[in-house]
C-alpha positions as CSV (number, residue, x, y, z in Angstrom):
1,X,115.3,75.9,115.9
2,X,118.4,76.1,113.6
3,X,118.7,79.9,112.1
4,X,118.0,80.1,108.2
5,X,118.8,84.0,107.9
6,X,120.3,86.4,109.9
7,X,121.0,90.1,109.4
8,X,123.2,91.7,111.7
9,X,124.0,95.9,111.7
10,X,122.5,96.3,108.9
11,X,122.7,100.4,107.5
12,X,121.4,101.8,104.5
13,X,121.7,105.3,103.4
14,X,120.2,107.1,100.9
15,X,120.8,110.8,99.8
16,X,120.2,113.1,103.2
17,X,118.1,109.9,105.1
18,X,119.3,106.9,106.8
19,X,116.7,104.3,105.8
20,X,118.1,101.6,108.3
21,X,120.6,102.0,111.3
22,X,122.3,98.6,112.5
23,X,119.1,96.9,112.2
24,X,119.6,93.0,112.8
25,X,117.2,90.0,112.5
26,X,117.3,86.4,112.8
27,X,114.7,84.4,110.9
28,X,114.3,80.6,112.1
29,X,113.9,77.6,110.0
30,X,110.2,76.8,109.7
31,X,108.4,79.5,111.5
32,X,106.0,82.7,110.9
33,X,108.2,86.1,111.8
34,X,106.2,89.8,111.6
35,X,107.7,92.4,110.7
36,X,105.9,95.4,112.3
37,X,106.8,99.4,111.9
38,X,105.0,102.5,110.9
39,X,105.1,103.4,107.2
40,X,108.8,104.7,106.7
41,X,110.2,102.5,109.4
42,X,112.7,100.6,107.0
43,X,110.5,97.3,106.8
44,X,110.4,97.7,102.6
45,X,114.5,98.3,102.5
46,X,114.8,95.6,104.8
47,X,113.2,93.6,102.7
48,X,114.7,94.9,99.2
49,X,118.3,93.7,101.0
50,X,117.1,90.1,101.8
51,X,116.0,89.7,98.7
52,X,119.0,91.2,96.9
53,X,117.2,94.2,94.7
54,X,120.1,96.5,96.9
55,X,123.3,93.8,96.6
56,X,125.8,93.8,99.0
57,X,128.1,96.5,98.7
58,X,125.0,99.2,98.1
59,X,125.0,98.9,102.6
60,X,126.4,98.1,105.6
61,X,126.7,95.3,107.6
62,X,126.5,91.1,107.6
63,X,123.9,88.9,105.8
64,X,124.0,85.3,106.3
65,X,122.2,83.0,104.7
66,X,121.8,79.4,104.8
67,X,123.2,77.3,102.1
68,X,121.0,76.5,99.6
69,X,118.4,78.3,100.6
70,X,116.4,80.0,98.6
71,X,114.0,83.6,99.2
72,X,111.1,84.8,97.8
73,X,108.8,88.0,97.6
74,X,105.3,88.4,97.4
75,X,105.4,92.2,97.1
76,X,102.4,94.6,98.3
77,X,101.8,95.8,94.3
78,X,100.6,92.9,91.9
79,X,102.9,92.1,89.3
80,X,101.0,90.1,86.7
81,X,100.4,90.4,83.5
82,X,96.6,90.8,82.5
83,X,96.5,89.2,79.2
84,X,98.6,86.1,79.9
85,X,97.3,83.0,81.5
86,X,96.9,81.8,85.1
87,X,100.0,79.4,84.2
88,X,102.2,82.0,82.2
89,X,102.1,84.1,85.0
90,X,103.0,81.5,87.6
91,X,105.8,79.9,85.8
92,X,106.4,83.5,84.0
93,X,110.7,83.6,83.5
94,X,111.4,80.0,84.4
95,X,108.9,78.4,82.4
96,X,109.3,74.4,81.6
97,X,111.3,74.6,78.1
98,X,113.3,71.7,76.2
99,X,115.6,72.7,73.5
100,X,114.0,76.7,74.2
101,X,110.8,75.9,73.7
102,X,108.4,76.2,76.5
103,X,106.3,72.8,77.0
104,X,102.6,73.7,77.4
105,X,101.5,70.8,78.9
106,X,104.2,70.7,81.7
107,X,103.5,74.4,81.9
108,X,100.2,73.8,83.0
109,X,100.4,70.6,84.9
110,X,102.9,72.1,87.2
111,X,100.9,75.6,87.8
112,X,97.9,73.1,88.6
113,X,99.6,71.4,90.9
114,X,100.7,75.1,92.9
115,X,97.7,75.9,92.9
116,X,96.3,72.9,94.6
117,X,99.3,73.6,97.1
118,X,97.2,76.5,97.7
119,X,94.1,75.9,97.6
120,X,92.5,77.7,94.7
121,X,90.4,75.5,92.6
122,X,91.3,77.6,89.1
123,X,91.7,76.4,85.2
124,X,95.5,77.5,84.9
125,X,94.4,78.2,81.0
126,X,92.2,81.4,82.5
127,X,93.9,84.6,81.7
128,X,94.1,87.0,84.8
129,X,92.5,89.8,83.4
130,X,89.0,87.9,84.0
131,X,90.1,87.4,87.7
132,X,89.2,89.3,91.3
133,X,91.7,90.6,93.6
134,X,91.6,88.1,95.9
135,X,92.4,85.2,92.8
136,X,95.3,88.1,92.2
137,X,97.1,88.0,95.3
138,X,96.7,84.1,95.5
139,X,98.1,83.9,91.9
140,X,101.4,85.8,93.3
141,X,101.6,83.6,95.9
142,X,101.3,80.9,93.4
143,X,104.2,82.6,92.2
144,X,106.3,82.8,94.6
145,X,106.0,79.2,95.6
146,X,106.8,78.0,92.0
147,X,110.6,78.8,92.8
148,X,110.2,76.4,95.5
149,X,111.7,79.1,98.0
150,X,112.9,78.2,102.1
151,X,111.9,82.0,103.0
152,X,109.4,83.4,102.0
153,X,108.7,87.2,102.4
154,X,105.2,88.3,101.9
155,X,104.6,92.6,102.1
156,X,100.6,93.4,102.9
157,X,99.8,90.0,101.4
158,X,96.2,90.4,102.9
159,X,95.3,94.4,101.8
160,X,92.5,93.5,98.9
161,X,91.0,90.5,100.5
162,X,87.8,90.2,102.1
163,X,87.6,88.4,105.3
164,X,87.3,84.8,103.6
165,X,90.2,85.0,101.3
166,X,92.0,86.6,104.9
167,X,91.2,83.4,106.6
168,X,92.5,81.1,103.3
169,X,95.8,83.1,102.9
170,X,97.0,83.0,106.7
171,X,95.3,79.1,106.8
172,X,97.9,78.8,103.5
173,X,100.6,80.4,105.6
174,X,100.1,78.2,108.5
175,X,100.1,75.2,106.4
176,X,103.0,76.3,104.7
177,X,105.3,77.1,108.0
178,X,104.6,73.0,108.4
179,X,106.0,71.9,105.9
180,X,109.2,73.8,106.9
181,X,109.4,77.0,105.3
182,X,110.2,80.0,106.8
183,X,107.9,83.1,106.2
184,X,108.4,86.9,107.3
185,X,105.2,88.6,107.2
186,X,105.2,92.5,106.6
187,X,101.5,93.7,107.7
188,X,99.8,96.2,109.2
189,X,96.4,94.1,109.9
190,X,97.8,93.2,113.8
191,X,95.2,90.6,114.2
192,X,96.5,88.7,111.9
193,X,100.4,89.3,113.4
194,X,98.9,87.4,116.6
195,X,96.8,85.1,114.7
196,X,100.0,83.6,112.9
197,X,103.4,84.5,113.5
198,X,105.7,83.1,116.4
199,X,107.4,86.1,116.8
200,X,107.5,89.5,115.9
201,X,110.3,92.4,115.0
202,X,109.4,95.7,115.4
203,X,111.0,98.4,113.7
204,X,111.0,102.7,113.9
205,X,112.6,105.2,112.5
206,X,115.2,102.5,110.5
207,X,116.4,101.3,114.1
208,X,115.7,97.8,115.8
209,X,113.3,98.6,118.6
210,X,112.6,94.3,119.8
211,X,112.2,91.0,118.9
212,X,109.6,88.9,120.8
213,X,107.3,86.2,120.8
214,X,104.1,86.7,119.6
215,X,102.3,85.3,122.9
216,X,104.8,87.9,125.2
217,X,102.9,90.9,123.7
218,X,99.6,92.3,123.9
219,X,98.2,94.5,120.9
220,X,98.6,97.8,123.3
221,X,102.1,97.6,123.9
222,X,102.8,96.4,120.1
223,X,101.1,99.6,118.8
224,X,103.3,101.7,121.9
225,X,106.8,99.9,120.3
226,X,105.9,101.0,116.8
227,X,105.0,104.4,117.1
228,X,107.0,105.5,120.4
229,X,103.9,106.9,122.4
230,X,100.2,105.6,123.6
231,X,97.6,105.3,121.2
232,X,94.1,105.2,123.5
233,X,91.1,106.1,121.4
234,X,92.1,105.1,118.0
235,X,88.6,106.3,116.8
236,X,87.9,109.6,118.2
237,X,84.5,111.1,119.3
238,X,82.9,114.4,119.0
239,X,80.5,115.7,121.1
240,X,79.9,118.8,119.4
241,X,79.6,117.7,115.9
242,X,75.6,118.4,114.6
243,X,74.4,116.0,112.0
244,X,72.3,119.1,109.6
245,X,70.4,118.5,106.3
246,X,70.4,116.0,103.7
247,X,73.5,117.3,101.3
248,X,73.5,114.5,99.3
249,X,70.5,112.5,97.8
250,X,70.9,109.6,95.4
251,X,68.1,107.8,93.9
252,X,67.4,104.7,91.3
253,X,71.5,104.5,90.5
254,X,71.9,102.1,87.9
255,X,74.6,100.5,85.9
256,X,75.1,97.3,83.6
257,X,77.6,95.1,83.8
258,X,81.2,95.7,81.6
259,X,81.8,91.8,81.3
260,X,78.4,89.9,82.6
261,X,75.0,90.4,80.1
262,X,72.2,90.4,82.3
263,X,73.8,91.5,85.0
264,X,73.6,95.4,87.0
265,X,77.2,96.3,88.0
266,X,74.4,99.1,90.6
267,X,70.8,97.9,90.8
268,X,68.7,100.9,92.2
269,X,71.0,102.1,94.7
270,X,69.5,105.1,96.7
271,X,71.0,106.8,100.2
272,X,71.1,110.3,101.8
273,X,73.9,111.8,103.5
274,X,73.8,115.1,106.0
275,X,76.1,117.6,107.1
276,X,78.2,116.3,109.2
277,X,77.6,112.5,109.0
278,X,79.8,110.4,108.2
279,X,78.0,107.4,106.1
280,X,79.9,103.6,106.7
281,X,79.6,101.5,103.3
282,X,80.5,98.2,104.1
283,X,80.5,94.5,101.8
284,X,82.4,92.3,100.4
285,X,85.1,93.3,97.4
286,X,83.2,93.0,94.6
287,X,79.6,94.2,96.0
288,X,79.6,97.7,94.4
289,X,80.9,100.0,96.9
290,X,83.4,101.3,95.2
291,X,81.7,101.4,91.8
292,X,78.9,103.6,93.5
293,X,81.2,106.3,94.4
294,X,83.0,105.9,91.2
295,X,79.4,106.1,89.3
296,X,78.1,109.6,91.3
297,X,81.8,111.0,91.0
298,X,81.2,110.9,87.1
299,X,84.1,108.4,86.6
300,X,82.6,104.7,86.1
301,X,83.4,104.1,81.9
302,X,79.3,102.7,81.9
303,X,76.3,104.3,81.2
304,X,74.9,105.2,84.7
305,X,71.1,106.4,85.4
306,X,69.7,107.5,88.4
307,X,69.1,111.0,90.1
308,X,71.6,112.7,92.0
309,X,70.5,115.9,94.1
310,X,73.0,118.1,95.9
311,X,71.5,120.5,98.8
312,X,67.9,119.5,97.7
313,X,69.2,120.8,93.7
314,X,68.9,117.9,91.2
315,X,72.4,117.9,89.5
316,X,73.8,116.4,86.1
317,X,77.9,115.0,86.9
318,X,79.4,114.1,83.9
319,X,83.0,113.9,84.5
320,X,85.2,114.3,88.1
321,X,85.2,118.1,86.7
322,X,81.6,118.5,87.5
323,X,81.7,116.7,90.3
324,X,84.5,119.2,91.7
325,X,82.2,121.9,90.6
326,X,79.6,121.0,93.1
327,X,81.5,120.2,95.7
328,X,82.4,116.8,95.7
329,X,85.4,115.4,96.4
330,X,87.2,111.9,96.2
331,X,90.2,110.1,97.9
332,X,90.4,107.1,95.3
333,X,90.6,103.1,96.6
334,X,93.6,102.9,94.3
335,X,96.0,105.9,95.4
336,X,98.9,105.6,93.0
337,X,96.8,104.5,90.1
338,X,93.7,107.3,90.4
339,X,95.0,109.4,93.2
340,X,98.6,111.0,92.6
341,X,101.2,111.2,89.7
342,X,104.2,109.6,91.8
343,X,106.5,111.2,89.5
344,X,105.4,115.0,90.4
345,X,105.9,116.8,93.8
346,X,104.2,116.8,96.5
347,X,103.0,120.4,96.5
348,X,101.4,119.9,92.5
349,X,99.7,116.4,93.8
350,X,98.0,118.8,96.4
351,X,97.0,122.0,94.5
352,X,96.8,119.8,90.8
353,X,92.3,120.2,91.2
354,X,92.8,124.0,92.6
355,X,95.1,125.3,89.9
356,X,92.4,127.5,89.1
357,X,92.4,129.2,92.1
358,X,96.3,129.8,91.4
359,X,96.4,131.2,88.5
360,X,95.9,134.8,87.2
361,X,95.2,135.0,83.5
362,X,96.1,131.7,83.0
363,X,99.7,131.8,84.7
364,X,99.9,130.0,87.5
365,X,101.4,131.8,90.6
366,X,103.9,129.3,92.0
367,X,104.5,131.1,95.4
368,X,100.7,130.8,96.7
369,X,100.5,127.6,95.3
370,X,103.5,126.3,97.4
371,X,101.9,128.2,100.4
372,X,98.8,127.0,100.3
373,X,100.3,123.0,99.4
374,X,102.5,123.4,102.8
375,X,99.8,124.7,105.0
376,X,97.3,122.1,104.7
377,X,100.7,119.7,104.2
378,X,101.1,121.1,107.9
379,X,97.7,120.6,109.0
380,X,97.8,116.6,107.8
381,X,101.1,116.0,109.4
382,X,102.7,115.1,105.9
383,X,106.3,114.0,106.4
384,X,108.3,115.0,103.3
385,X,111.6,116.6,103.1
386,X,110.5,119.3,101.3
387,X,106.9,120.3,99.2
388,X,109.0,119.5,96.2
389,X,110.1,116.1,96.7
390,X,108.5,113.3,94.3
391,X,105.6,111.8,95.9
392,X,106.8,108.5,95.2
393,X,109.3,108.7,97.6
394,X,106.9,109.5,100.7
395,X,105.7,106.4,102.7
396,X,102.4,104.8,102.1
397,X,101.0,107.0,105.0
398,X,101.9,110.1,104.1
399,X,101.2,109.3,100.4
400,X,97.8,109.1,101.4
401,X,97.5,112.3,103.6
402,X,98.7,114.1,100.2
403,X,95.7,112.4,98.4
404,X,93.4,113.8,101.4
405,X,95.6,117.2,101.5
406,X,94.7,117.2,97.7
407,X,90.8,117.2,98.3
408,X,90.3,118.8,101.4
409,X,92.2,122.3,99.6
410,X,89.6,122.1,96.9
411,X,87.1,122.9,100.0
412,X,84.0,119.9,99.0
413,X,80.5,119.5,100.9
414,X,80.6,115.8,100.2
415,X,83.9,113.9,100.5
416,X,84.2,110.1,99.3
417,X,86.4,108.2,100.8
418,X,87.0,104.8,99.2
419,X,89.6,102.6,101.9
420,X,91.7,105.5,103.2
421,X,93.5,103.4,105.6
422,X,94.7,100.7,103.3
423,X,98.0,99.6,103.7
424,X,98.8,102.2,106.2
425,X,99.6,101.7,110.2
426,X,98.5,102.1,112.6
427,X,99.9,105.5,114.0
428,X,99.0,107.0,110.6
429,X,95.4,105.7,110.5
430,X,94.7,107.6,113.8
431,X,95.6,111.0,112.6
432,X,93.4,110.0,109.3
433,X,90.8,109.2,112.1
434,X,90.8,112.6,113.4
435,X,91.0,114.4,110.7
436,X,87.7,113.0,109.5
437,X,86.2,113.2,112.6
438,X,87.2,117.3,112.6
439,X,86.2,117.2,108.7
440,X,82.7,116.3,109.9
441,X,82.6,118.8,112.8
442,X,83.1,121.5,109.8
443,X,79.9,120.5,108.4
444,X,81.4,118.2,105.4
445,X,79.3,115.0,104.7
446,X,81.6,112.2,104.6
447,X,80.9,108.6,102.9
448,X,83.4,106.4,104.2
449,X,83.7,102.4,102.1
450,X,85.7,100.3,104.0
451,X,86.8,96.4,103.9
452,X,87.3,96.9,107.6
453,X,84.2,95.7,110.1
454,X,86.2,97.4,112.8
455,X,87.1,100.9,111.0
456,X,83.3,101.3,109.4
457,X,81.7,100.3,113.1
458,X,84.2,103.1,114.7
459,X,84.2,106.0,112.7
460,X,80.3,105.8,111.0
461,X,77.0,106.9,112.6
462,X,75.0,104.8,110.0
463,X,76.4,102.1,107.7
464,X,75.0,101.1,104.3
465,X,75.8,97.4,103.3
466,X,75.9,96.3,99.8
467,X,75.7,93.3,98.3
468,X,75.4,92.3,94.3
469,X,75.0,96.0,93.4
470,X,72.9,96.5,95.4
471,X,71.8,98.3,99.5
């Protein structure tokens, strides 16, 4: 097949790190190419230089492109604006205009037609804010394909989807590499790597490790190339972890619906939780598993009912506060909106719930603090140049081991975890594995939601299911 793109010793430095070092690709016309790496591997500033947010000049190196040809980027965070319409967004900064004004009816006949290129059966006149994540990403992707691109990059296209939406997006994908279009596919979901793409680029540490074809490699040796070492159990076992009392017991958790009369957002939701146990939730986006946590943590915005006992003691949680206070803690679904303030450093992200136990008549002791940040920093394997760098520039991975650094120093009984491996790879997810397999060995009950079959089966000894609000 004729080349579309190629890349060749491309370097990109920023300030003290060398994000990518002579890295080349070559894309063909009309195939499916992976692009595979650990969180910080230079996949996202590979990316950022094909589709010309770093122009040339800002690195090193050769990027040709074919004539004509045009790229586009579904990027991992969703761009779209809540409050305007399915079709405003689509067409949103190259909408159909005569004489500068925009022509409504075009506008929407032409987002209808992308989006029965796609396959979403959606009124173009809905405005997004009324949509599920899964309509979301397909709306990006609706995007995208309005500029009528040749390459098409997609970055975790399939991280909020439940398994059907999976199954539509790569179907799209497939359909789309038909039609001639070429499409480089940054995920960390490796089934769907060998499901789709024809051949795969693996990346570490901002070098070019291989290109391959899909059908030369097996899943083992993919996971060796990316992290540099064997991977065996990637969900560790304990024999010596007890399961002790109940330390958590919910019953007759209730909530209405925020948009839907008539309808429970929780319908009687009751479950216990021991020391030591780690508890699977597992359903579909949308079924309640996330609300529940939300809704016993003190943070869902409706009126919730129900009884909540901690260590046999009937307790009242009012806000994430008073949830702290007896020993909860949560690592949110939603990291950089709920979980971290990007903008801070690393070592305030970690000790921002435990400033209490920094302080001394109301001054806070900044050398303890940064002690205490860096040790359990060192116990999580948190790769940052230093505890005061901004959080935002950590990779996904470690972005997420600060969120679990951050409530794991508090010291809980009951930890919630709502999709800690989301968006992170491999490599990382098995130190997450461990760490909340040795979390449980210390006694803490752990409630683990999960849009992963595989991840709740391998880490949980019992598994709730929900459905409709409800177990």
């Amino acid at each position: 097949m004729p080349l579309i793109l190629e890349a060749r010793g491309i370097t990109k430095t920023f300030p003290g790190v060398r994000a990518l070092d002579q890295v080349d690709l070559q894309i063909d016309k009309g195939e499916i190419h992976a692009l595979c790496g650990e969180n910080g591997a230079g996949k996202s500033t590979l990316m950022k230089i094909l589709s010309g947010v770093y122009p040339p000049g800002s690195y090193e190196g050769r990027l040709d492109v074919q004539k004509g040809a045009r790229i586009a980027v579904v990027h991992q965070e969703l761009s779209l604006i809540p409050e305007m319409t399915v079709a405003e967004n689509i067409y949103l900064g190259h909408e159909p205009s005569r004489f500068g004004v925009i022509r409504r009816s075009d506008l929407v006949n032409r987002s209808r037609s992308v989006l029965e290129t796609i396959g979403l059966e959606l009124d173009p006149k809905l405005k997004v804010s009324g949509l599920g994540i899964g309509e979301k990403q397909m709306i990006e992707i609706a995007k995208a394909l309005s500029m009528e691109p040749s390459i098409l990059i997609l970055d975790e296209p399939t991280s909020a989807l439940t398994e059907r939406e999976v199954d539509r997006c790569l179907d799209l994908l497939v359909r789309l590499k038909q039609s001639g279009m070429s499409i480089i596919l940054i995920t960390h979901k490796l089934k769907e790597v060998f499901r789709v793409s024809d051949r795969i680029t693996i990346l570490r540490d901002g070098k070019h490790v291989k290109t391959l074809a899909a059908r030369e490699c097996g899943e083992e040796q993919l996971i060796s190339l990316m992290v540099g070492r064997q991977i065996q159990n990637l969900y560790p076992k304990s024999d010596s972890r007890k399961i002790g009392r109940p330390v958590l017991e919910v019953s007759g958790l209730t909530a209405s619906h925020p948009r839907i009369p008539h309808r429970k957002l929780l319908d009687n939701v009751g479950f216990t939780v021991r020391e030591g146990e780690i508890l699977g939730v597992a359903g579909l986006m949308g079924s309640g598993r996330t609300e529940m946590l939300m809704a016993i943590f003190g943070a869902l915005p409706q009126k919730v009912r129900g009884e909540i006992k901690v260590a046999g003691q009937p307790v009242r949680i009012t806000s994430p506060r008073s949830a702290h206070e007896y020993g909860l803690g949560l690592a949110s679904e939603d990291r950089k909106r709920f979980g971290l303030i990007l903008e801070d450093a690393v070592y305030r992200n970690i000790t921002l719930p435990s400033l209490r136990a920094f302080s001394r008549g109301g001054i806070l002791q900044k050398a303890r603090e940064l002690s205490s940040a860096a040790q359990i920093a060192k116990q999580f394997r948190v790769k940052t140049p230093s505890m005061s760098a901004a959080t935002k520039n950590l990779s996904g991975g470690n972005q997420q081991k600060v969120v679990l650094s951050k409530c794991v120093l508090k010291g809980p009984r009951i930890l919630f975890l709502d999709e800690p491996t989301r968006g992170i790879d491999v490599g990382a997810r098995s130190e997450i594995y461990e760490w909340i397999v040795k979390l449980a060995e210390q006694g803490l009950a752990i409630v683990v939601v999960s849009s992963e079959m595989q991840e709740v089966l391998g880490l949980a000894d019992r598994v709730l299911v929900m459905c409709e609000g409800r177990i």
